[in-house]
C-alpha positions in Angstrom: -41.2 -57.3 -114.8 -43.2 -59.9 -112.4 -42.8 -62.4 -115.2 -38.7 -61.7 -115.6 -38.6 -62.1 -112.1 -40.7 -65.7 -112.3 -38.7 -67.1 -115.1 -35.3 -66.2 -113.2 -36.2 -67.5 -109.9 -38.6 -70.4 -110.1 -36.2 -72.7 -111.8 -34.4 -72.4 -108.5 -37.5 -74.6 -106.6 -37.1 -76.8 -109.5 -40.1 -75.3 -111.6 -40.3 -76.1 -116.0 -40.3 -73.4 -118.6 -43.6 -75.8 -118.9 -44.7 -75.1 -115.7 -43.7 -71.3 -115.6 -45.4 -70.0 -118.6 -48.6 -70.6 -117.5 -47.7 -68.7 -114.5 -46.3 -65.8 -116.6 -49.9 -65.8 -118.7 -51.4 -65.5 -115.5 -50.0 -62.6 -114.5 -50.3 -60.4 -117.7 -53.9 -61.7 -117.9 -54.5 -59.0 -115.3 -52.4 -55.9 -116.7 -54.8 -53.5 -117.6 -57.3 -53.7 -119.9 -57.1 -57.2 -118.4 -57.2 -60.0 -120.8 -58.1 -63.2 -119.7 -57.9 -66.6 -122.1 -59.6 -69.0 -119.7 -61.3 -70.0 -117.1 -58.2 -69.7 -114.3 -57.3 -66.3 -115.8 -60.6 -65.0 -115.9 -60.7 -65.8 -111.4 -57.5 -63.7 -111.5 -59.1 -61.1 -112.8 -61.8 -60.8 -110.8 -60.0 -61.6 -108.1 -57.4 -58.6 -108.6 -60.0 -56.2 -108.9 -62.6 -57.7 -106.6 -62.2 -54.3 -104.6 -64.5 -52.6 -107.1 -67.4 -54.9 -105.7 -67.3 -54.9 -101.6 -68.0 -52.5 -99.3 -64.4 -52.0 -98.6 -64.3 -50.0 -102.1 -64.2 -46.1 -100.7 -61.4 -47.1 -97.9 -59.0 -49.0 -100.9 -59.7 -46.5 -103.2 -58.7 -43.6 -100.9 -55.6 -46.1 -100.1 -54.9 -46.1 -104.1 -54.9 -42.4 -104.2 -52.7 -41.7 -101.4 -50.7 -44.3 -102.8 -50.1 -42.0 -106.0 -50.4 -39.0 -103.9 -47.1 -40.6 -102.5 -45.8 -41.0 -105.4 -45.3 -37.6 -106.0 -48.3 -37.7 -109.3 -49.9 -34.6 -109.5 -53.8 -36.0 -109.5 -56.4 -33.3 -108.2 -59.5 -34.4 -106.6 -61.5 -33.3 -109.6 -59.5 -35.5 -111.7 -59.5 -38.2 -108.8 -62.7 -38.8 -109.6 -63.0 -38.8 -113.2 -61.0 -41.5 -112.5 -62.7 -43.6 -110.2 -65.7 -43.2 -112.6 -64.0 -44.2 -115.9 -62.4 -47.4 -114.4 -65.4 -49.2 -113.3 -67.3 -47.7 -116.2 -65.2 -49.4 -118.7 -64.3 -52.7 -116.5 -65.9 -55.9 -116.5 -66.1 -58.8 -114.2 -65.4 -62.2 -116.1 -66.6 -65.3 -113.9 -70.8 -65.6 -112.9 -70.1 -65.8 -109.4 -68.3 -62.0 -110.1 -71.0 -60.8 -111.7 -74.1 -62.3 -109.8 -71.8 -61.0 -106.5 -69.9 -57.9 -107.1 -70.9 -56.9 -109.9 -74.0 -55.0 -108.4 -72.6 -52.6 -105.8 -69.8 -52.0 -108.0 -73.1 -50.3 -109.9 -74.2 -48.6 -106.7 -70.5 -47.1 -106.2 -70.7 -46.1 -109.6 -74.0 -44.1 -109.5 -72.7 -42.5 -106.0 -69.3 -41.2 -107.7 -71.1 -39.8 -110.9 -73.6 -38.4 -108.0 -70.5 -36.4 -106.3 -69.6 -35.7 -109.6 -72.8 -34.1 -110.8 -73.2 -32.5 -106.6 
């Protein structure tokens, strides 16, 4: 939808199909499982899910799940985190700066959820 919305409104600030499509790969490079194609998209990437990696990860990820809390999704705390432990399991930061910088304490929050997990 992000991308319909680009293509019908940026030709208004006098942007190409040339210069849109790029922006369109862009943002389906970080629908998830993200799939970046180069450099650029690979920063996207990790910078859309640089969360997972900073100490601010328990307070956004308590935001996410009140977000679907919200949204009326039926999501126990059980299967909350199940959650937050298959997401960073199977995600993976792209650029070396990611992974020499966030990539680590995403590993620490990791081993803490499947602690709470195990009790």
């Amino acid at each position: 939808m992000s991308c319909e919305i680009v293509r019908k409104q940026l030709p208004g600030y006098a942007f190409s199909p040339a210069q849109i499509e790029p922006i369109c790969e862009m943002i389906l490079s970080t629908k998830i499982p993200q799939s970046p194609k180069d450099f650029r998209t690979q920063v996207l990437c990790d910078a859309d899910l640089d969360y997972l990696g900073t100490e601010d990860y328990e307070g956004l990820a308590n935001q996410l799940h009140n977000e679907l809390l919200a949204s009326n999704l039926e999501l126990g705390l059980n299967q909350w985190l199940e959650l937050q432990i298959n997401f960073p399991e199977n995600h993976n930061f792209f650029t070396h700066c990611a992974l020499e910088h966030r990539e680590p304490l995403k590993k620490l929050h990791l081993r803490r959820l499947k602690n709470n997990r195990n009790g």
